[in-house]
C-alpha positions in Angstrom: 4.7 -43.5 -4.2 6.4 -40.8 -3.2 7.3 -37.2 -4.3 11.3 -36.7 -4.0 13.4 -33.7 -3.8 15.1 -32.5 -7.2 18.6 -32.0 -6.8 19.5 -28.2 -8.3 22.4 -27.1 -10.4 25.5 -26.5 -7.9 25.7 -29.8 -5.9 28.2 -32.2 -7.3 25.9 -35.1 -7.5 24.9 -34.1 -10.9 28.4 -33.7 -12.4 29.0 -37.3 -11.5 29.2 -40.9 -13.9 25.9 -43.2 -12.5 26.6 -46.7 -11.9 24.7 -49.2 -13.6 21.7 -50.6 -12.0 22.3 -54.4 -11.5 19.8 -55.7 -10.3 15.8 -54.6 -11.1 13.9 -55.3 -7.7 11.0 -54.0 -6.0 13.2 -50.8 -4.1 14.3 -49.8 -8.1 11.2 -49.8 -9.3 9.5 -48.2 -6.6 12.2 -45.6 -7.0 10.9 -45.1 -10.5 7.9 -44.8 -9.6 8.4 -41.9 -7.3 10.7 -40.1 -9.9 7.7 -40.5 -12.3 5.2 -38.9 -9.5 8.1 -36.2 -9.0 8.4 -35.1 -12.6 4.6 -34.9 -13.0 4.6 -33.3 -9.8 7.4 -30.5 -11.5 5.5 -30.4 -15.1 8.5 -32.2 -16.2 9.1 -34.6 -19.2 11.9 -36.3 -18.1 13.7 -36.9 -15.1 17.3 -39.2 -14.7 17.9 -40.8 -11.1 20.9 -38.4 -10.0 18.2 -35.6 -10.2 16.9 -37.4 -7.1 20.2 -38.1 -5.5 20.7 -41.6 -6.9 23.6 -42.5 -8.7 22.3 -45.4 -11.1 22.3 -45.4 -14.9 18.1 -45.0 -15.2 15.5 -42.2 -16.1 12.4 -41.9 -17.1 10.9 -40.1 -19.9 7.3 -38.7 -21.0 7.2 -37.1 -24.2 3.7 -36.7 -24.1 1.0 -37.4 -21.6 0.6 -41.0 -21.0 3.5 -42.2 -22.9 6.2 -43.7 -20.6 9.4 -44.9 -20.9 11.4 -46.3 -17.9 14.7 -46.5 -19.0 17.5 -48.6 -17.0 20.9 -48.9 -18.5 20.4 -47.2 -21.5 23.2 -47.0 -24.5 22.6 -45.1 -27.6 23.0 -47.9 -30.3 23.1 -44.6 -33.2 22.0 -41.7 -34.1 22.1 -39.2 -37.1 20.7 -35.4 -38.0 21.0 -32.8 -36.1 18.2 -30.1 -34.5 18.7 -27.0 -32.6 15.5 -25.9 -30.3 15.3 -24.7 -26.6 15.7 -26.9 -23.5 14.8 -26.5 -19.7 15.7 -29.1 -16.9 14.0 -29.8 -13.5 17.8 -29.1 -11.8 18.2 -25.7 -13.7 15.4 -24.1 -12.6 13.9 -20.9 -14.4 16.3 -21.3 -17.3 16.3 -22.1 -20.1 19.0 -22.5 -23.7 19.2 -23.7 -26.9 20.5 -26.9 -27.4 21.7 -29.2 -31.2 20.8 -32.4 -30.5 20.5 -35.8 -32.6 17.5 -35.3 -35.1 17.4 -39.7 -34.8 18.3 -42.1 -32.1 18.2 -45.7 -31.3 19.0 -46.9 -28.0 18.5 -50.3 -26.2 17.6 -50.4 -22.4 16.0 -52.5 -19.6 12.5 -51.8 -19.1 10.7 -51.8 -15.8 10.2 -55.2 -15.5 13.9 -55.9 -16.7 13.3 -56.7 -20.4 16.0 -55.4 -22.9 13.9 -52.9 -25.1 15.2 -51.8 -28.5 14.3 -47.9 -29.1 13.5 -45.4 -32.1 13.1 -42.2 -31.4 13.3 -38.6 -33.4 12.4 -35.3 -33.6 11.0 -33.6 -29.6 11.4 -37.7 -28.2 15.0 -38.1 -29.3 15.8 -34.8 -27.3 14.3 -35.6 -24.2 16.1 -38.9 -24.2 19.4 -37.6 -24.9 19.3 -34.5 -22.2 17.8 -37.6 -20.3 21.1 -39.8 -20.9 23.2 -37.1 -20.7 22.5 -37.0 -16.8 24.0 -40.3 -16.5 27.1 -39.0 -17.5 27.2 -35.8 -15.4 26.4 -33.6 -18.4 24.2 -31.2 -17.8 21.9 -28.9 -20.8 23.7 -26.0 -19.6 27.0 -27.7 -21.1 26.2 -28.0 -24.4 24.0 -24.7 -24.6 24.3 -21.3 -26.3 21.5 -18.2 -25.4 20.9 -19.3 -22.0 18.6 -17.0 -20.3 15.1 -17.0 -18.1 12.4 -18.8 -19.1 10.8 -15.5 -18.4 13.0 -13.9 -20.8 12.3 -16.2 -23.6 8.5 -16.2 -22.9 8.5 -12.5 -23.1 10.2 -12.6 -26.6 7.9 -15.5 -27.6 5.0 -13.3 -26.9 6.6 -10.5 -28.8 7.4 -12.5 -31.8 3.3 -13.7 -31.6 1.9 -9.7 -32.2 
C-alpha cells in the first residue's frame, strides 16, 4: 500500500462527474487500499477516488474505527429526514461548515470483491456517505454549506460554549 496525494479545493478534478468503475481487478482494489491508508493517514473518515486524482465512481468510508465500507458504483436507492451538523473534507483543508443532510439512506454498491451490497445507514454514517457520493458528482461540502469558517474558529467557539 501506498499513501497518495489528496487533491485540494481549486483543481478542476474535483468539480468533475467520475466514471463508473467497470471492471473490479487487482489495480482497483489496490487503489482502495491506498485511499484507505491515505485517509487514515489524514485522520479522515471518508475519502472518494477523485480526492486522489482518479476519476471512477468509488470511495471508501469509516465511520468509526474498524468499520469499513468500500463503496464502488454506489446509487442512493432513498432517503428521508433531514439533519444539520458541521462537516470538514480532506480537499478543503482547515475548514469547516455546516451542512443538512439526509437523516436516512439506502444505497446499493459493489463491494471490494465486486458483490452488489444493499446499504442502511442514518444519523453521522448517512452523512459521511452522502459528502462521500457527492464527490462522484463533482459536489463538493462547500456547495451546499452555510457558516463556513476555520476549523480553528469553530474549535475556539466550541471551547467557549464548554466554560
Amino acid at each position: 500500500m501506498a499513501l497518495r496525494n489528496i487533491v485540494v479545493e481549486g483543481d478542476e478534478i474535483l468539480r468533475k462527474k467520475c466514471r463508473e468503475v467497470s471492471e473490479i481487478n487487482d489495480r482497483i482494489k489496490m487503489t482502495l487500499e491506498d485511499m484507505l491508508e491515505t485517509m487514515r493517514e489524514q485522520m479522515g473518515v471518508g475519502i472518494a477516488a477523485p480526492q486522489v486524482g482518479i476519476m471512477r465512481r468509488m470511495f471508501i468510508a469509516e465511520p468509526e474505527p474498524g468499520r469499513v465500507y468500500y463503496m464502488i458504483n454506489p446509487v442512493i436507492l432513498e432517503q428521508s429526514g433531514s439533519q444539520l451538523d458541521d462537516e470538514g473534507c480532506l480537499s478543503v483543508p482547515g475548514m469547516i461548515g455546516t451542512v443538512e443532510r439526509p437523516y436516512y439512506i439506502k444505497m446499493e454498491a459493489l463491494d471490494i470483491d465486486g458483490n452488489k451490497q444493499i446499504y442502511e445507514f442514518s444519523d453521522f454514517d448517512a452523512r459521511v456517505m452522502c459528502h462521500e457520493y457527492d464527490h462522484l458528482d463533482g459536489i463538493l461540502y462547500t456547495d451546499k454549506a452555510t457558516n463556513i469558517r476555520s476549523a480553528e474558529e469553530a474549535y475556539d467557539e466550541d471551547s467557549y460554549e464548554e466554560n
